[in-house]
Wavefront OBJ file of the C-alpha trace (Angstrom):
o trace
v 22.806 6.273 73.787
v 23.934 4.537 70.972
v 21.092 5.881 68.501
v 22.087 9.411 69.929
v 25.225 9.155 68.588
v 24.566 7.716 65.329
v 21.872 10.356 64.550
v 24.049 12.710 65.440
v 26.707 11.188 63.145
v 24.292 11.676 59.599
v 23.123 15.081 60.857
v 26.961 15.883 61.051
v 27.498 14.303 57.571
v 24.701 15.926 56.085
v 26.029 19.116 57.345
v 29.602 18.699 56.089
v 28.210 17.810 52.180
v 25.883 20.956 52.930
v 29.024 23.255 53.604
v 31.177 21.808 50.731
v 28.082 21.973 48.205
v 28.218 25.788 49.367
v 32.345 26.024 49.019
v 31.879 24.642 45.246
v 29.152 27.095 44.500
v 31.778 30.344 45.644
v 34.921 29.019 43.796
v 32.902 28.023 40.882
v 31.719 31.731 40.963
v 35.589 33.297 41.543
v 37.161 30.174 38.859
v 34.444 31.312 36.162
v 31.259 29.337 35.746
v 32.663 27.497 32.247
v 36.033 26.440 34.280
v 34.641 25.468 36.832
v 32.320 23.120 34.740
v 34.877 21.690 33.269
v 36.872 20.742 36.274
v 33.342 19.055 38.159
v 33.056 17.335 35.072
v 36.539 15.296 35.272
v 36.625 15.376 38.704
v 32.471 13.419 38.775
v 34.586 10.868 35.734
v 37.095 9.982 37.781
v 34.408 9.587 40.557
v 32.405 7.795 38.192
v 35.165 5.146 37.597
v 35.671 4.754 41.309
v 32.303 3.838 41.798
v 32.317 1.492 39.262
v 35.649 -0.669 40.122
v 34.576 -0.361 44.278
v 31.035 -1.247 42.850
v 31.563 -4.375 40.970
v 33.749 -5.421 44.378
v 31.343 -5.009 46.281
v 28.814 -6.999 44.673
v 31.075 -10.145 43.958
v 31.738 -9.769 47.676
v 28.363 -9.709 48.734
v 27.634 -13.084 46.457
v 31.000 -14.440 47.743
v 29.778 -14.019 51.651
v 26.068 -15.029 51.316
v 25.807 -17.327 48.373
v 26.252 -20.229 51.254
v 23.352 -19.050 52.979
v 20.938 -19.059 50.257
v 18.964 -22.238 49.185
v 21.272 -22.496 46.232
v 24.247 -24.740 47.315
v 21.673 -27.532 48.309
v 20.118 -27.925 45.406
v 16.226 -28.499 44.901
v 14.873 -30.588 47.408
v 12.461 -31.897 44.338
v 12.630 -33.543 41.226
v 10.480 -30.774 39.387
v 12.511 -27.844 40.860
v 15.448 -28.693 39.463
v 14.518 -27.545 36.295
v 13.192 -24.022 37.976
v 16.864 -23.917 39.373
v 18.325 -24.504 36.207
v 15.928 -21.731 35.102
v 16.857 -19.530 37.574
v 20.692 -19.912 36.681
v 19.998 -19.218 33.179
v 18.264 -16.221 34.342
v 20.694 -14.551 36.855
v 23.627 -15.514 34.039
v 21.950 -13.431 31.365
v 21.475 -10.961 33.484
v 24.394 -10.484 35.342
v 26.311 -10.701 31.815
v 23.705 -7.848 30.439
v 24.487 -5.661 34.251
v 28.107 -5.970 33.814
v 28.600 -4.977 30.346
v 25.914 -2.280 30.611
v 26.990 -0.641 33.744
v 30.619 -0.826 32.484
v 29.625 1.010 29.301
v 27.688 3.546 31.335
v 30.201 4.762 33.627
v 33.096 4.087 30.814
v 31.572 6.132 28.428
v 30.399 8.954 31.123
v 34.373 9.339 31.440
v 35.624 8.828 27.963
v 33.111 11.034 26.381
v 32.974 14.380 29.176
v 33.404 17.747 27.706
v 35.912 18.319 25.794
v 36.993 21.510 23.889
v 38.958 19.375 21.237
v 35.775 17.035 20.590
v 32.203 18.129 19.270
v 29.107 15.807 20.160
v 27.750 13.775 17.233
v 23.964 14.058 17.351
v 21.606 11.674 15.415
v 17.826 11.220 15.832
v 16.896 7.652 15.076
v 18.580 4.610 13.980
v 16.524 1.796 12.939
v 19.636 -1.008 13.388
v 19.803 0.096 16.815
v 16.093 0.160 17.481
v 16.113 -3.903 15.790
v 18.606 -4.657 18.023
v 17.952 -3.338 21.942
v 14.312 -4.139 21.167
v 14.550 -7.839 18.952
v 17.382 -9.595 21.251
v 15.379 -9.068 24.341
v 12.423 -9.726 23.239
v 13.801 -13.192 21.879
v 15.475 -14.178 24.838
v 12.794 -13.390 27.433
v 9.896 -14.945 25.146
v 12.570 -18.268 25.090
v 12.973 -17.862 29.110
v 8.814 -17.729 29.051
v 8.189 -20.661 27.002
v 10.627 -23.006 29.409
v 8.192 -21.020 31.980
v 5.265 -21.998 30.806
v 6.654 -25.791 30.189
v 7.645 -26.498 33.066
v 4.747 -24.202 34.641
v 2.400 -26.695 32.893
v 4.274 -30.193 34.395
v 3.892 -29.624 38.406
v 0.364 -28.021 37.645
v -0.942 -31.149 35.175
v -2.334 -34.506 36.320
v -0.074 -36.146 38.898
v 0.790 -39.688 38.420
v -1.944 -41.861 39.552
v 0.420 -43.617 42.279
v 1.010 -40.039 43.876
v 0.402 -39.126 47.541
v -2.572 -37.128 47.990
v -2.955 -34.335 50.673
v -5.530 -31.213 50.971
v -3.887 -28.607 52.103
v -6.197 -25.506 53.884
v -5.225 -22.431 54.618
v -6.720 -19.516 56.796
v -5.535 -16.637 58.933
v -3.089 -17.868 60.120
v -2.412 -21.061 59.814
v -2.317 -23.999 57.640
v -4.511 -27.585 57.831
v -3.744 -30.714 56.063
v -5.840 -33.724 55.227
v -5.308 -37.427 53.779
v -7.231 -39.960 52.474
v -7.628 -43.009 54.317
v -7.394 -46.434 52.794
v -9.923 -45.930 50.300
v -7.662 -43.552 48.671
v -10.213 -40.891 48.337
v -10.754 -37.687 50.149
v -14.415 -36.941 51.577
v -16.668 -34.287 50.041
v -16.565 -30.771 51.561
v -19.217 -28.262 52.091
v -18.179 -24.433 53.651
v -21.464 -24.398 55.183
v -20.686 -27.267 57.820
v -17.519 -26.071 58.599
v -17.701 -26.191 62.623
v -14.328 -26.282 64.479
v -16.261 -26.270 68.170
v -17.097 -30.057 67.012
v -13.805 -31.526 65.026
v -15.501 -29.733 61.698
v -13.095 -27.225 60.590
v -13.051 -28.264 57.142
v -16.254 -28.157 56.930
v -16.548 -32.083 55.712
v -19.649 -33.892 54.607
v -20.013 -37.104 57.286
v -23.016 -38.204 54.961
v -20.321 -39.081 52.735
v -18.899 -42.541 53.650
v -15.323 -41.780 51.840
v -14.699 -38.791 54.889
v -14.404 -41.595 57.579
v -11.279 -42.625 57.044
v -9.537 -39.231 56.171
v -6.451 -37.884 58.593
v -6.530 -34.545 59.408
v -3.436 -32.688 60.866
v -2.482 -29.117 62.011
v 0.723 -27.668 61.159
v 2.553 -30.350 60.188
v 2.338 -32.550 56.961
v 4.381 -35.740 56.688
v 5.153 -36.891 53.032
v 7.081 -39.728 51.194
v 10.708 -39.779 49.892
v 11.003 -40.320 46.172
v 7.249 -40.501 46.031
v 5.455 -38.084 44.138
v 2.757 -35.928 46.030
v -0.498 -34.196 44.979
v -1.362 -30.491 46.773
v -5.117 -29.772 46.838
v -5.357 -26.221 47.767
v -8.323 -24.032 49.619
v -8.549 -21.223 51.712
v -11.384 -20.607 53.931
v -10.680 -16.939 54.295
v -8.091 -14.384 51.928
v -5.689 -15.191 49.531
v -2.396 -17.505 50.831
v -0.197 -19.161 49.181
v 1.660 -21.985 49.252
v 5.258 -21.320 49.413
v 7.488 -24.390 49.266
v 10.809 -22.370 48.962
v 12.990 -26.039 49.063
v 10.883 -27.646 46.719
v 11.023 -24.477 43.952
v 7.108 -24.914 44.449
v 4.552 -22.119 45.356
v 0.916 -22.245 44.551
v -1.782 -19.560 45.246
v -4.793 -21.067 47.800
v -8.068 -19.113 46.821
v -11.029 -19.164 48.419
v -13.899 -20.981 46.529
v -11.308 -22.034 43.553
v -9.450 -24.887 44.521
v -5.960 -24.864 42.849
v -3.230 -28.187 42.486
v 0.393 -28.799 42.139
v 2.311 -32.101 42.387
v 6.451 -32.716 42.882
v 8.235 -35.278 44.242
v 10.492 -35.127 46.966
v 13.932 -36.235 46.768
v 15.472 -36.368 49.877
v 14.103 -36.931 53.432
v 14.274 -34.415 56.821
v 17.233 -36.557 58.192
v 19.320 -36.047 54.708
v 18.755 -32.633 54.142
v 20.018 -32.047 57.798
v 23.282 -33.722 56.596
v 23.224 -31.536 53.468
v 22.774 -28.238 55.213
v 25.138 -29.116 57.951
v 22.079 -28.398 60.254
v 20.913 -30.694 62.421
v 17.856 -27.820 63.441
v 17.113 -27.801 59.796
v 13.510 -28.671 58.818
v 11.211 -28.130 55.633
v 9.387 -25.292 55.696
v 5.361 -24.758 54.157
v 5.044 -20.796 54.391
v 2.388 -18.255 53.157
v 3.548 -16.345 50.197
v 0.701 -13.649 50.141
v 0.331 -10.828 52.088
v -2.650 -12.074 54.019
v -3.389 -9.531 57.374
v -1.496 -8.785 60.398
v -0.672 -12.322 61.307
v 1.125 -12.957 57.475
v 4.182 -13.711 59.345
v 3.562 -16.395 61.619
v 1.218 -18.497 58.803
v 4.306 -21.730 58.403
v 3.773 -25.131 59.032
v 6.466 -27.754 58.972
v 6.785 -30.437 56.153
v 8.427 -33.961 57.556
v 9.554 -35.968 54.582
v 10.437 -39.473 55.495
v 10.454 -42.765 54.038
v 7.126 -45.147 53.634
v 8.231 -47.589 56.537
v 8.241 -43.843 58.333
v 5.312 -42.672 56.854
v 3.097 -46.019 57.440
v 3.880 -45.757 60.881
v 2.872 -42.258 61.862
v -0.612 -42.840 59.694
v -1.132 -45.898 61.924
v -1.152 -44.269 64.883
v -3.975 -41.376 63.747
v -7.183 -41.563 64.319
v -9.904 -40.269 61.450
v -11.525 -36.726 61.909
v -14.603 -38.478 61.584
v -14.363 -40.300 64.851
v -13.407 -38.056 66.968
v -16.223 -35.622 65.644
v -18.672 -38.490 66.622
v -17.298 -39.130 70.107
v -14.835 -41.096 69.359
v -11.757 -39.187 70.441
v -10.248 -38.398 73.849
v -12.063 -35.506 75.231
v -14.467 -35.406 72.202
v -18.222 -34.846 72.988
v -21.094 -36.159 70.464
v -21.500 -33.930 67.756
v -24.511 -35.249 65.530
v -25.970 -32.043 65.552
v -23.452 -30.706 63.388
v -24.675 -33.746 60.396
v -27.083 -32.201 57.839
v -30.176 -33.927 57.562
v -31.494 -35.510 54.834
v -33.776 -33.403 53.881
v -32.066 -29.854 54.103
v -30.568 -27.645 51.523
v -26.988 -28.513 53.593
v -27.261 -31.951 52.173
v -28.002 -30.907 48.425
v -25.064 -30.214 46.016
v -23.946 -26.937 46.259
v -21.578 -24.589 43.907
v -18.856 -23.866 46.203
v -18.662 -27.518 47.452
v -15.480 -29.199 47.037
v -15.878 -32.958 46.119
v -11.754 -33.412 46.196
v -12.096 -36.504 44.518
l 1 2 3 4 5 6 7 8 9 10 11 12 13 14 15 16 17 18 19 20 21 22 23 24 25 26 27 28 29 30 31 32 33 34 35 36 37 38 39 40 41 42 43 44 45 46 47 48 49 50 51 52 53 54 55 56 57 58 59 60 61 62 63 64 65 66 67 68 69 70 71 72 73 74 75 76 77 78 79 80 81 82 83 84 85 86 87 88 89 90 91 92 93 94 95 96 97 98 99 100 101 102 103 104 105 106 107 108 109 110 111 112 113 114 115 116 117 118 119 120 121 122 123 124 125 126 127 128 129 130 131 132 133 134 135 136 137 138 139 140 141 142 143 144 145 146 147 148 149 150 151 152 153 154 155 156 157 158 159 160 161 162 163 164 165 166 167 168 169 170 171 172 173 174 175 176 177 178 179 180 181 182 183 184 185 186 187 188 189 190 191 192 193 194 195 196 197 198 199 200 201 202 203 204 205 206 207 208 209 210 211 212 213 214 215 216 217 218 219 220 221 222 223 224 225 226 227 228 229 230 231 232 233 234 235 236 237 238 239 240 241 242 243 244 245 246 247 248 249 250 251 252 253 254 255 256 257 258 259 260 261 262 263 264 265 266 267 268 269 270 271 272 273 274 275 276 277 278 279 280 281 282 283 284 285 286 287 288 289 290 291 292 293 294 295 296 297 298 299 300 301 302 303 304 305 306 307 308 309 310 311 312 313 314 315 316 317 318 319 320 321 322 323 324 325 326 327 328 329 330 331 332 333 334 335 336 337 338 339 340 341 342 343 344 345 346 347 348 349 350 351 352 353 354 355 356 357
């Protein structure tokens, strides 16, 4: 009933400007067509001014109600992102400062400068000091905003330290897979062609390759160290995802066949940002970034970052993929038939193999 009544509400509006678009055509017709001009024209700059004062309200209202439920008040939740905040401030500065005084100048001038039978238009075709300067200023500030880009662009995508946390991260429709290395520090070759989820293969790891029998591998959820810095390896199996790390400032596109990396360093765990947020439901969030089918929306997984006491805990209690794909695991059946042989083309080097190391 409700939905009646609103439709009926815009048909009755659209209606009403319908008859009064009408009204001003027949007393623009009785006034005298130049008159009549003439009095649209002041009363569209005093309209004009309206819109601009309720305008500008309006939008430092809308910042003044949401800004607290944006991801802006808590800060980056990384040590890397807080120079793509400070980027981002820069950015929305500049160009709220160029919106204000352009928009003000637009709707200013639209009411100053309206017809006038004391004032004739000044016409000029070109200007080269004004061509310089709305085409050099820009230019210079967003190649300046590009190169801090590219710097910083360049840091979280570069070699991570060599004490950093290392975890795979897979995607596919629709969800996300994570892996770590075990004590050897090294994760386990890869190879798309034994990828076998009936048998605790998913990824597709090599067992012929003694470094894959200690990885961890975990669905949906990947726990991470405080103050430690961490190491993304990123696949897809299927489309195009991407990583979206919205409290971090981090996103990173997963492609299938290309593996892609990007390293940060967390700065405060689950249990502080739930004091900083004022949330105590509040959890990090891993989402897909990319359009990637009918399911886009439901592709997050849930980041736990924790301390290393934490952290060495939970690890100790996992058991490798590699056991439970031989057996090993509670409800697991023998899977040996999934293991290349020795002799077939599964077990020679292939392009698309991933080594990860």
């Amino acid at each position: 009933m409700n939905d009646i009544f609103l439709i009926a509400i815009v048909l009755m509006i659209f209606l009403l400007i319908v008859q009064i678009a009408k009204a001003s055509e027949y007393v623009s017709i009785l006034k005298g067509e130049e008159k009549s001009r003439k009095q649209t024209n002041r009363i569209n700059g005093f309209l004009l001014i309206a819109f601009l004062i309720f305008g500008l309200i309006g939008a430092w209202w809308c910042n003044d109600l949401y800004y607290d439920k944006t991801l802006f008040p808590q800060g980056s939740a990384s040590v890397q992102g807080e120079n793509i905040d400070t980027m981002m401030w820069i950015s929305i500065i500049i160009c709220g400062v160029v919106f204000v005084i352009t928009q003000v100048a637009l709707f200013v001038f639209s009411f100053r400068y309206q017809e006038s039978d004391k004032r004739k238009a000044f016409y000029f075709t070109h200007s080269n000091r004004l061509e310089l300067l709305w085409t050099g200023v820009p230019a210079i500030v967003l190649t300046v905003l590009v190169v801090f880009g590219l710097k910083y662009w360049f840091q979280f995508t570069s070699d991570a330290p060599k004490d950093a946390q290392l975890v795979e991260v897979t995607g596919h429709q629709f969800a996300w897979e994570f892996r770590y290395p075990g004590k050897d520090g090294v994760l386990g070759k890869k190879n798309y062609k034994l990828t076998d989820p009936a048998h605790s293969n998913s990824l597709g790891v090599d067992w012929t390759d003694v470094t894959s029998h200690d990885d961890i591998h975990s669905t949906g959820t990947v726990h991470l160290v405080v103050n430690k810095p961490v190491k993304f390896v990123i696949n897809s199996q299927d489309v195009i995802h991407d990583v979206g790390l919205p409290h971090f400032r981090m996103k990173m596109d997963a492609v299938p066949g290309i593996p892609t990396t990007l390293w940060f360093t967390p700065k405060y765990t689950t249990e502080q940002m739930k004091v900083r947020t004022g949330n105590a439901n509040f959890v990090y969030e891993i989402a897909c970034d990319q359009i990637c089918g009918r399911g886009h929306f439901s592709m997050r997984g849930i980041i736990i970052v924790e301390t290393q006491e934490e952290f060495d805990k939970w690890i100790a209690t996992q058991q490798p993929e590699y056991a439970r794909a031989m057996g090993g695991g509670s409800g697991s059946t023998p899977a040996t038939d999934s293991l290349p042989k020795k002799d077939s083309a599964a077990s020679k080097p292939l392009a698309l193999a991933v080594t990860n190391k």
